[in-house]
C-alpha positions in Angstrom: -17.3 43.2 -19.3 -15.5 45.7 -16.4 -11.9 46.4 -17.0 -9.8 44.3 -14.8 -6.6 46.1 -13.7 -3.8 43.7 -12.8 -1.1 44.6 -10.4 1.9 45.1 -11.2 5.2 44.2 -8.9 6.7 41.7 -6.8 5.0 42.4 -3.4 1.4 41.9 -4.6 1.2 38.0 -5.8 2.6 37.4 -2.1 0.6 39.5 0.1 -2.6 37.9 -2.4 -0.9 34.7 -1.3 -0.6 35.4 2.5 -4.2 36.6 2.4 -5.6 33.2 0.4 -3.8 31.6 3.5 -6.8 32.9 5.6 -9.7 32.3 3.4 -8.6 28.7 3.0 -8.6 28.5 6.9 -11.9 29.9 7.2 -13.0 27.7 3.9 -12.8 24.3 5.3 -16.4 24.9 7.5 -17.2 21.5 6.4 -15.0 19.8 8.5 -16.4 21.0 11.8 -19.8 19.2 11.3 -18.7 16.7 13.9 -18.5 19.8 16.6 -22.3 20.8 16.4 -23.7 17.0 14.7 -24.4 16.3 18.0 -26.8 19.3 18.3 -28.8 18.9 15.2 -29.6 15.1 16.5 -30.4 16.1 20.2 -31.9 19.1 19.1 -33.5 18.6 16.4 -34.7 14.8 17.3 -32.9 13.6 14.2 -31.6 9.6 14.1 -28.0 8.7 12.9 -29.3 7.7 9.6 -30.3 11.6 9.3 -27.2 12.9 10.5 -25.7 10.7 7.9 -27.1 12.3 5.3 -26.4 15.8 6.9 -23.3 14.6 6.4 -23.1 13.9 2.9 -25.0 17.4 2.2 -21.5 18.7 3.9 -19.6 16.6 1.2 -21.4 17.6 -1.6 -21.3 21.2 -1.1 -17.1 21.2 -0.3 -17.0 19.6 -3.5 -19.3 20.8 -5.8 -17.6 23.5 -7.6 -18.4 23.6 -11.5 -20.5 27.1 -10.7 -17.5 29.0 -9.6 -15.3 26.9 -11.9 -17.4 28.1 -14.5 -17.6 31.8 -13.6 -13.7 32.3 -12.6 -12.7 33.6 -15.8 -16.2 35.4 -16.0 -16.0 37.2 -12.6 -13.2 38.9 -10.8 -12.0 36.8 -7.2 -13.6 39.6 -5.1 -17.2 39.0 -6.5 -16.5 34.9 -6.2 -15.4 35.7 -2.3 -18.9 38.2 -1.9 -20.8 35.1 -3.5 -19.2 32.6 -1.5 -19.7 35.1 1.8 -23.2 35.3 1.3 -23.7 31.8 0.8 -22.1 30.8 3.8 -24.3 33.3 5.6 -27.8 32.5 4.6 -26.8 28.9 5.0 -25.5 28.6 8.5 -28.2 31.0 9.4 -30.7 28.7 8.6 -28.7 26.6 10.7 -28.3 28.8 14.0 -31.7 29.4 13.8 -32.9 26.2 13.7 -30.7 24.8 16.6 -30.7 28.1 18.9 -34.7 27.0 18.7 -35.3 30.6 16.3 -37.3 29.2 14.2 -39.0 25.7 14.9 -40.4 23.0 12.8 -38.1 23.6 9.5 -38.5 20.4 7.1 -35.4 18.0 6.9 -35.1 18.9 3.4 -34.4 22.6 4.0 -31.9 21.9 6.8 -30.0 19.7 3.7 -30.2 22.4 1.0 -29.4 25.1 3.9 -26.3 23.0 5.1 -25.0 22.3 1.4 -25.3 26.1 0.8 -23.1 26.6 4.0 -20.4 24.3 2.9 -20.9 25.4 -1.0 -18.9 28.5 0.5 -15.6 26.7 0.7 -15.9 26.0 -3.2 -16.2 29.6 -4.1 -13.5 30.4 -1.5 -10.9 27.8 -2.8 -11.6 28.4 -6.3 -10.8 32.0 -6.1 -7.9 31.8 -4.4 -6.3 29.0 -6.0 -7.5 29.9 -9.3 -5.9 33.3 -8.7 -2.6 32.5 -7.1 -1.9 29.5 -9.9 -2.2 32.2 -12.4 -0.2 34.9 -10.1 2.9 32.2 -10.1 2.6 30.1 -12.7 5.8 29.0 -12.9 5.3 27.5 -9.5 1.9 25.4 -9.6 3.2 22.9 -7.8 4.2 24.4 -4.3 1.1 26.8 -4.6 -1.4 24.1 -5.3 0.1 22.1 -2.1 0.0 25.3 0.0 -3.5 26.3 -0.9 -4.9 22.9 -0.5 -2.7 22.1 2.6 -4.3 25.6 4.1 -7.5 24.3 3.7 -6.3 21.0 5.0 -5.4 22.1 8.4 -8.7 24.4 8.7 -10.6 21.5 10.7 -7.7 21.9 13.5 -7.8 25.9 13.6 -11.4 25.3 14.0 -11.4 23.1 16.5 -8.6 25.2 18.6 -11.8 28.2 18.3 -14.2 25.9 19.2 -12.6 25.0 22.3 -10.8 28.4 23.0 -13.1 30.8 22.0 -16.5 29.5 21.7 -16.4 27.4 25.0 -17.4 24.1 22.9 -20.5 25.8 22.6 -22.3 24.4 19.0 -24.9 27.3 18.4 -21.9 29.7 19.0 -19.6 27.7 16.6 -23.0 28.4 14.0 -23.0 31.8 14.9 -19.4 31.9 14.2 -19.7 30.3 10.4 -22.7 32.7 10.0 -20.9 35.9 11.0 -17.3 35.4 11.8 -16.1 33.7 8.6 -18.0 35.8 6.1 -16.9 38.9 7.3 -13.1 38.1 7.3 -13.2 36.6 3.7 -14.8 39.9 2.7 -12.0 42.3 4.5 -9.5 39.9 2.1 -11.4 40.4 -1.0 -9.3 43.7 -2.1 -5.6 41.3 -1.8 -6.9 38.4 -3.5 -6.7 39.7 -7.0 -4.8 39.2 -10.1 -1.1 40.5 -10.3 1.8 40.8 -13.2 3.4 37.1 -13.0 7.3 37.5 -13.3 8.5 36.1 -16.8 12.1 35.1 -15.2 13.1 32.9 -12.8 13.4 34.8 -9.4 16.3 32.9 -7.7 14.8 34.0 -4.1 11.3 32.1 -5.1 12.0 28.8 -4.1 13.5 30.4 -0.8 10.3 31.8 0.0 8.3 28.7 -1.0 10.9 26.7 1.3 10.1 29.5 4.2 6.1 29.0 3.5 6.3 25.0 3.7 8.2 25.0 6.8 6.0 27.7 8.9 2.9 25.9 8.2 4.2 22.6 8.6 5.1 24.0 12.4 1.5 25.8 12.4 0.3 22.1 11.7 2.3 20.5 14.3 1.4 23.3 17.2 -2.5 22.9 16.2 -2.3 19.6 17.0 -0.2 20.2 19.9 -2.8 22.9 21.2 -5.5 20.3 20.3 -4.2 17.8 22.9 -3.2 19.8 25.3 -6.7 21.1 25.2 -7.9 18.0 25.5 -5.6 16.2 28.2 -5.2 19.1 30.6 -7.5 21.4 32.3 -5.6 24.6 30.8 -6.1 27.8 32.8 -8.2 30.8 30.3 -5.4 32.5 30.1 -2.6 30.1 28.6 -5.4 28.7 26.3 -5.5 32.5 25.0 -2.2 32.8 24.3 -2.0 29.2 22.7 -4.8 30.9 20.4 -2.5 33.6 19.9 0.2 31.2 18.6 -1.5 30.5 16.0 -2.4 33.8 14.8 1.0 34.5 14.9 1.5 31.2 13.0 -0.7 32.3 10.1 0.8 35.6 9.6 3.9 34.1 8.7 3.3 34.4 4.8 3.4 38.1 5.5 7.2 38.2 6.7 7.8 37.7 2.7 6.6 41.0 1.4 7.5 42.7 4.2 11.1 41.5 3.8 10.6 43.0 0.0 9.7 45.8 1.2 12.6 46.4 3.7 15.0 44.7 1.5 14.2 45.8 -2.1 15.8 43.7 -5.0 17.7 45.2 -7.9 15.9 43.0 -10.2 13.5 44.8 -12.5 10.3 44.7 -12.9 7.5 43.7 -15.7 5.6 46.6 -16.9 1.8 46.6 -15.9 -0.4 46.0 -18.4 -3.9 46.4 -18.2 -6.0 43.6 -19.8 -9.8 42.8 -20.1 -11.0 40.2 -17.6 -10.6 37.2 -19.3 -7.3 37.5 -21.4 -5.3 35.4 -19.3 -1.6 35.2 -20.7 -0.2 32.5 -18.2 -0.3 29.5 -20.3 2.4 26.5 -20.4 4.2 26.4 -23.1 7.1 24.2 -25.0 10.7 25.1 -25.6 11.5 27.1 -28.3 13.6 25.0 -30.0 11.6 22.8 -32.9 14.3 20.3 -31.7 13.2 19.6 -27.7 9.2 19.4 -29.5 10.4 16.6 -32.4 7.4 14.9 -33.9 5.5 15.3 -30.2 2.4 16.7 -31.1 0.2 16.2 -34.2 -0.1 18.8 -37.3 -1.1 21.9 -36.8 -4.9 21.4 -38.9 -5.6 22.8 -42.4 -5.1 26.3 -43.0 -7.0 27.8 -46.3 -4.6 29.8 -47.4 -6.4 30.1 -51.0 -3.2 29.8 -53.4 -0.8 31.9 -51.4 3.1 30.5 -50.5 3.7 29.6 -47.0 5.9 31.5 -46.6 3.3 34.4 -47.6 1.3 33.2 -45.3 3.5 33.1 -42.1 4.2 36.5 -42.8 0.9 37.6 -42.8 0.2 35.8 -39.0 3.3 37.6 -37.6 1.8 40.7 -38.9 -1.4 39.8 -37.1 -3.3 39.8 -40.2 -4.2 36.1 -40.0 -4.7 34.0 -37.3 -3.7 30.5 -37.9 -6.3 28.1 -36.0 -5.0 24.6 -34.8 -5.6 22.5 -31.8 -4.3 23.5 -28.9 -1.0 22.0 -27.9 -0.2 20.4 -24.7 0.1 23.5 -21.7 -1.9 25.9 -23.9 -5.5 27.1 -23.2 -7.9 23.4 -24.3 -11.3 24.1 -24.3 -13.7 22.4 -21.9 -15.2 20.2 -24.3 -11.8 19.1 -25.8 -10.7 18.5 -22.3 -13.2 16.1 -21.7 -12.5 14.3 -25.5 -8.9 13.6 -23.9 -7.8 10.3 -22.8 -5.4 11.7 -20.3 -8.3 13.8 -18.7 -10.2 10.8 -18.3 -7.3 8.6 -16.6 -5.8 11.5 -14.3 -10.1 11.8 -13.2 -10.1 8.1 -12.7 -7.0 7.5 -11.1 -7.5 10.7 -8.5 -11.3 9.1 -7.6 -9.6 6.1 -6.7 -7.2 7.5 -4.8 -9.5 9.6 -2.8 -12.6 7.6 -2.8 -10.5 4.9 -0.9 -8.5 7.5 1.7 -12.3 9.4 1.8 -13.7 6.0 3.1 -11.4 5.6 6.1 -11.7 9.6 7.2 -15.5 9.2 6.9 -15.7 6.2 9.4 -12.4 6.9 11.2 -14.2 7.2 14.7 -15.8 3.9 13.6 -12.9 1.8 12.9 -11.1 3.1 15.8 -14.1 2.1 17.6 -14.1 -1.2 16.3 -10.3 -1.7 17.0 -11.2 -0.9 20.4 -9.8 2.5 20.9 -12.8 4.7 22.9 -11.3 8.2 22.4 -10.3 8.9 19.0 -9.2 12.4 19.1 -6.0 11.5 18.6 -6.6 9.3 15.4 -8.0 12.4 14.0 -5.3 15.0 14.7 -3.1 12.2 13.0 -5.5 12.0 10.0 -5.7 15.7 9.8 -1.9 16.2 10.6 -0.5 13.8 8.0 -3.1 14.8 5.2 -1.9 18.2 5.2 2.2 16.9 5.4 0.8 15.1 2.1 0.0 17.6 0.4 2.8 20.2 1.3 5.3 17.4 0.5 3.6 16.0 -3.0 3.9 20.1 -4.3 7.1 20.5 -3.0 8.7 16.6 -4.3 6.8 16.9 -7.6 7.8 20.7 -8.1 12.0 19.6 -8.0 11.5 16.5 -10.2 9.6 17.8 -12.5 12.1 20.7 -12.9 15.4 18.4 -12.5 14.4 15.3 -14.3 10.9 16.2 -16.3 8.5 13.7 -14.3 5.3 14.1 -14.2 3.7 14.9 -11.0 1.3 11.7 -11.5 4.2 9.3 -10.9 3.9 10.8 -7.1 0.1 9.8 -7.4 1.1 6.6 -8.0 3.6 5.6 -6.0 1.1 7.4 -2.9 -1.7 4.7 -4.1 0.9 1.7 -3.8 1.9 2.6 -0.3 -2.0 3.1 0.3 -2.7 -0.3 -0.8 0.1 -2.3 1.5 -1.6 0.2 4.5 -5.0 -1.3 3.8 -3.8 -4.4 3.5 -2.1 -3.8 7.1 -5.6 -2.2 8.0 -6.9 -5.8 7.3 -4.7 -7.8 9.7 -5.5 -5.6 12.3 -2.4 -6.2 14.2 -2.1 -4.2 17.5 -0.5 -0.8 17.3 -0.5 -0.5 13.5 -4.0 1.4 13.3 -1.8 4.6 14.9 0.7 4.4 11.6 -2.0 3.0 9.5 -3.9 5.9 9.9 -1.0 8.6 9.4 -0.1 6.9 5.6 -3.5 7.1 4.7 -3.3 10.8 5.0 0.0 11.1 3.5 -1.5 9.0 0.7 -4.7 11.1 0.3 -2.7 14.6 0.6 -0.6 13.7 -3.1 -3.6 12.8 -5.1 -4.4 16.5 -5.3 -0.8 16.8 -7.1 -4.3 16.3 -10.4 -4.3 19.7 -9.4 -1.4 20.9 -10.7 -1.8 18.5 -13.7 -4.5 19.5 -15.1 -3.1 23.5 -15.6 0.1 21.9 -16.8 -1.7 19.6 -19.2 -5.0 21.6 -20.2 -3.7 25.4 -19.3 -5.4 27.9 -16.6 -8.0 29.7 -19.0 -10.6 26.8 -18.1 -8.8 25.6 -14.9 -11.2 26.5 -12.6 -14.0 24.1 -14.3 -11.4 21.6 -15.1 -10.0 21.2 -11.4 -13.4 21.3 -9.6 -14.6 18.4 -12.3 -11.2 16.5 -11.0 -12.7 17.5 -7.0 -16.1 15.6 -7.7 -14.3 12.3 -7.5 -14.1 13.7 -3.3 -18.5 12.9 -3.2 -18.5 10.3 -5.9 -15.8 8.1 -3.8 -18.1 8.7 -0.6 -21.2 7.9 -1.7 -19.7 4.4 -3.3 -16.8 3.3 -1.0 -17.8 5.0 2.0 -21.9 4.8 2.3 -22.3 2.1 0.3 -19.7 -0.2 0.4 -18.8 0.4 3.6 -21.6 1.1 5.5 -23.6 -2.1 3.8 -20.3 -4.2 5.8 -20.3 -2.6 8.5 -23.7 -3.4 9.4 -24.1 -6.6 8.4 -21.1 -7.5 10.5 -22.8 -5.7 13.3 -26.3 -7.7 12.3 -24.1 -10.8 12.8 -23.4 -9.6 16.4 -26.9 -8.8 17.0 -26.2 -5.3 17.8 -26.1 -1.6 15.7 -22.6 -1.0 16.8 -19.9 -3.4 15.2 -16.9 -4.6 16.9 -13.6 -6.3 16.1 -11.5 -6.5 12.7 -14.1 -8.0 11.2 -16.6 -5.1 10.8 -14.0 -3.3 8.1 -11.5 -5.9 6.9 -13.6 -6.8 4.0 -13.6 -3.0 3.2 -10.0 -2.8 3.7 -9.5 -5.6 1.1 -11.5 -4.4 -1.4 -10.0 -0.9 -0.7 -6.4 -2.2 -1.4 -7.6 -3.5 -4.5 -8.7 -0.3 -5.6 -5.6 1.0 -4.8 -3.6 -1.1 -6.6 -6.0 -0.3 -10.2 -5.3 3.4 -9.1 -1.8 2.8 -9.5 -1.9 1.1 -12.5 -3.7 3.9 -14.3 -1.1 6.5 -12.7 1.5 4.7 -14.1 -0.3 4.1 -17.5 -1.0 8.1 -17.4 3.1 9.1 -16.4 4.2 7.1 -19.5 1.7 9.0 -21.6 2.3 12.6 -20.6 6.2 11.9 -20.1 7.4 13.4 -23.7 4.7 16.1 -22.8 6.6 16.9 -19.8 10.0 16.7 -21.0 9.0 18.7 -24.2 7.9 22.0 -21.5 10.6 21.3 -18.8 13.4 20.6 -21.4 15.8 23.6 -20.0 14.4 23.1 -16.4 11.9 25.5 -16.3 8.9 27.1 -18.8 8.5 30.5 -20.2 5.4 33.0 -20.2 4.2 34.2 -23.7 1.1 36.0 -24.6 -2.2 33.6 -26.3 -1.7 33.8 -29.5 -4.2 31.4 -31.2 -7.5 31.3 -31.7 -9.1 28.6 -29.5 
């Protein structure tokens, strides 16, 4: 196994930060299959119910992570990005090829694997960089998970500002762009994503810096979707779309201005020392106060030690002398391995409750130009910026909410998860009545409500540890396809077309082609709920056990699991 150096200092976990910020952009090249769909059908010759399953191709591959779950404690993040890089290329070649009439006659079925190894990028992409950066601050998983994810979130609108910009809504150049453009500027990132010295004190300027990265992509958010509409409401001369474009490369260079302001402005606070470590020795781990009395009778004996006649007290000696290691189950926020993971009952509830969640929000993104269709709105551009605008406000906000709670009164994250899934179920229920107006609002808490289930995210590292978290959280992500192919193609598309049989037509309209769905989606919701609730009361003493001084403390793995 190579020698992985970290690096040491305060700079380096921000400008890796700052440069994860651009992969995640240039990860989310599943959600421009709507730009060039309509060239693989014309094309191509392909029917809707082919560019349906095109479409799920796109949602298995974005989601399908438990390959580079599996191999980011194997590999270092710059072999995951060269992986995920050459996956995106050879996919999206295929791709261009086949659309730019290259190559003619490819089979469906090599256009689906082709197209899941283009989107399979984005898994490799975001695992590496939030893998990396959760370990890099692990004392803030919240605010990083929501900023990684929320990057990724808002990659659909920086596309679309390209596509119009740039690539003169051209599809085989938006293919040439995933083939070419987006490999290339993950790889000139690879050498910044990498693993750095975590602090082991609480840096009183952190949560300033968090608070300036929340609100400069929250205004990168709001001026994509102002560039998006101005795009598509105004005939904008070349050159003010150009420097519209260069707004938001300003925009994304914002997580810079923190390590340059270290750099300018040095602090007085010391330093860790570097120390070197074998890939794969990963100290960041979660664990309790030190004081016996915040643990009480929490969590369950420590297992049978053979200690073959000798005194306890002979035998604690001899493990803080190194020369035994004592072997016991892992505690809450330590290192669990996968298969003991997947033997807990909280693993099981937080999987459950965050398929709900996003199988039902999944549904209404998936048919979103449907249902605003059927409500009888003909352009639904703007339904989408909404969508895309709120999701990522979601999950900024759920890191940022859950990160002060869980510091200032110990709750866990999954009350947030929750309390999202009750407000989703009252908006599906107002989806349902269809009254004029609401689908606008509607629409925006559905991707409030979807952007805090991936608080699981931060969870799972808090529950299960990071040594395994890149498995663990890309098992959580396959509720994403599961929820899709259920709720969305089956349930929903089986409604949707018998309402439209009933109208004697393929194209449904009226409240009644998804009000059924809505229904049974609020019902879902509300079970979601439950199980987040059932899951908050569980893990509660867990969470007031590691937050019981308001924050956690870094020590090295000392057992043997």
């Amino acid at each position: 196994m190579p020698t992985l150096v970290e690096k040491t200092g305060s700079r380096p976990p921000w400008v890796g930060l700052a440069a994860a910020a651009w992969v995640q952009i240039a990860a989310g090249t599943s959600s421009t299959f709507p730009l060039y769909s309509a060239a693989l059908k014309s094309v191509l010759g392909f029917n809707q119910q082919q560019i349906t399953i095109l479409g799920v191709a796109c949602d298995l591959g974005e989601n399908l992570g438990l390959l580079p779950g599996y191999v980011s404690n194997k590999l270092p993040p710059w072999a995951m990005l060269l992986i995920g890089s050459t996956s995106c290329f050879l996919g999206y070649s295929v791709l261009w090829s086949s659309v730019n009439q290259i190559i003619h006659g490819l089979p469906f079925w090599l256009l689906f694997i082709a197209l899941f190894f283009g989107t399979n990028s984005s898994s490799w992409f975001g695992t590496a960089s939030l893998v990396t950066n959760m370990r890099n601050f692990p004392m803030s998983r919240g605010p990083v998970a929501g900023l990684i994810k929320g990057y990724i979130g808002l990659s659909g609108a920086a596309f679309t500002v390209i596509f119009s910009v740039l690539l003169h809504h051209s599809a085989t150049n938006l293919l040439f762009f995933l083939m070419v453009g987006v490999p290339l500027l993950c790889l000139s990132l690879m050498y910044f994503v990498r693993p750095c010295v975590p602090a082991t004190d609480n840096d009183p300027s952190e949560p300033v810096y968090f608070a300036f990265l929340l609100g400069s992509s929250i205004l990168l958010a709001a001026y994509l979707v102002m560039t998006t509409v101005l795009n598509e409401v105004f005939t904008l001369p070349s050159i003010l779309k150009y420097v519209l474009l260069a707004g938001t490369v300003l925009f994304l260079m914002a997580p810079l201005a923190i390590p340059i302001k270290m750099t300018l402005f040095r602090s007085k606070r010391s330093l860790p020392d570097n120390l070197a470590k074998e890939e794969g020795e990963k100290e960041p781990l979660l664990i309790p106060s030190t004081s016996a009395s915040n643990m009480g009778t929490l969590f369950e004996g420590e297992g049978d030690g053979d200690g073959d006649g000798a005194s306890e007290m002979e035998i604690l000696l001899a493990e803080g002398e190194g020369a035994v290691k004592k072997k016991r189950k892992p505690r809450r926020g330590e290192d669990f391995k996968v298969r003991q993971v997947f033997a807990k009952a909280d693993f099981w509830l937080l999987w459950f409750a965050y398929f709900l969640g996003m199988g039902s929000g999944i549904t209404v993104s998936n048919n979103l130009a449907q249902i605003g269709f059927a409500f009888g709105i003909k352009g639904t551009t703007i339904l989408l910026c909404l969508f895309s605008f709120f999701n990522f406000c979601g999950r900024l906000a759920s890191g940022a909410i859950s990160e002060h709670f869980v510091r200032s009164k110990a709750l866990p994250r999954t009350l947030w998860m929750g309390a999202a899934q009750l407000v989703m179920m009252f908006t599906f229920i107002l989806f349902s009545m269809a009254i004029n107006g609401t689908i606008y609002v509607a629409t925006a808490l559905v991707g409030i409500g979807m952007g805090f289930q991936y608080l699981s995210i931060s969870t799972i590292s808090e529950l299960f540890g990071l040594k395994n978290f890149g498995i663990n959280f890309n098992f959580i992500l396959l509720g994403n396809p599961t929820g899709a192919a259920i709720f969305s193609a089956l349930m929903a598309g089986h409604i949707y077309d018998r309402e439209a049989t009933k109208q004697g037509s393929s194209t449904c309209i009226g409240p009644d082609c998804y009000r059924v769905t809505f229904l049974v989606l609020a019902g879902l919701c509300g079970l979601g709920t439950l199980l987040s609730v059932i899951l908050t009361v569980r893990i509660r003493p867990v969470y007031q056990a590691l937050y019981a001084s308001g924050s956690f403390r870094l020590q090295p793995q000392s057992n043997g699991h």
